[in-house]
N, C-alpha and C positions, 0 to 999 in steps of 0.2 A: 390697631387691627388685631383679630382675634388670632390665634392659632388655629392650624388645622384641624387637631385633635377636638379642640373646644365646639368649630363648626361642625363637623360630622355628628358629634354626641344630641347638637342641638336637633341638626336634622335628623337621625335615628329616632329621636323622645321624640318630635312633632309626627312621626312617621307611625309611632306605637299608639297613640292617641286613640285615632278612630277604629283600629283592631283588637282594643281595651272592651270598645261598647258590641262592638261584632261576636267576640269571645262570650260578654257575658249575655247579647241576647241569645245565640247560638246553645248556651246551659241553660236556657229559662227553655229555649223549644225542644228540647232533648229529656227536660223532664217532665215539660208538660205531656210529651208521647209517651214515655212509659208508665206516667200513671195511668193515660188510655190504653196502652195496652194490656197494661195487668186487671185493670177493670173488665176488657173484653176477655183476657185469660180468664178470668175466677168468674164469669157467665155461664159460659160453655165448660158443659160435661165432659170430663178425657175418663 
């Protein structure tokens, strides 16, 4: 039988898993909008 310490760690890493791929699509749409915004910046005249 595992220890306590051992099972917890497993379920925390099976827990990081799916907010590994969340994080990194979460950077993919965060830079996709500031190169659209800085595109609509450097349009328009200030």
């Amino acid at each position: 039988m595992a220890s306590k310490s051992k099972k917890t760690s497993r379920i925390r890493a099976n827990k990081a898993k799916p907010n590994r791929k969340n994080l990194k699509a979460d950077m993919r749409r965060i830079q996709r909008n500031t190169e659209i915004l800085r595109e609509l910046a450097g349009d328009s005249p200030k």
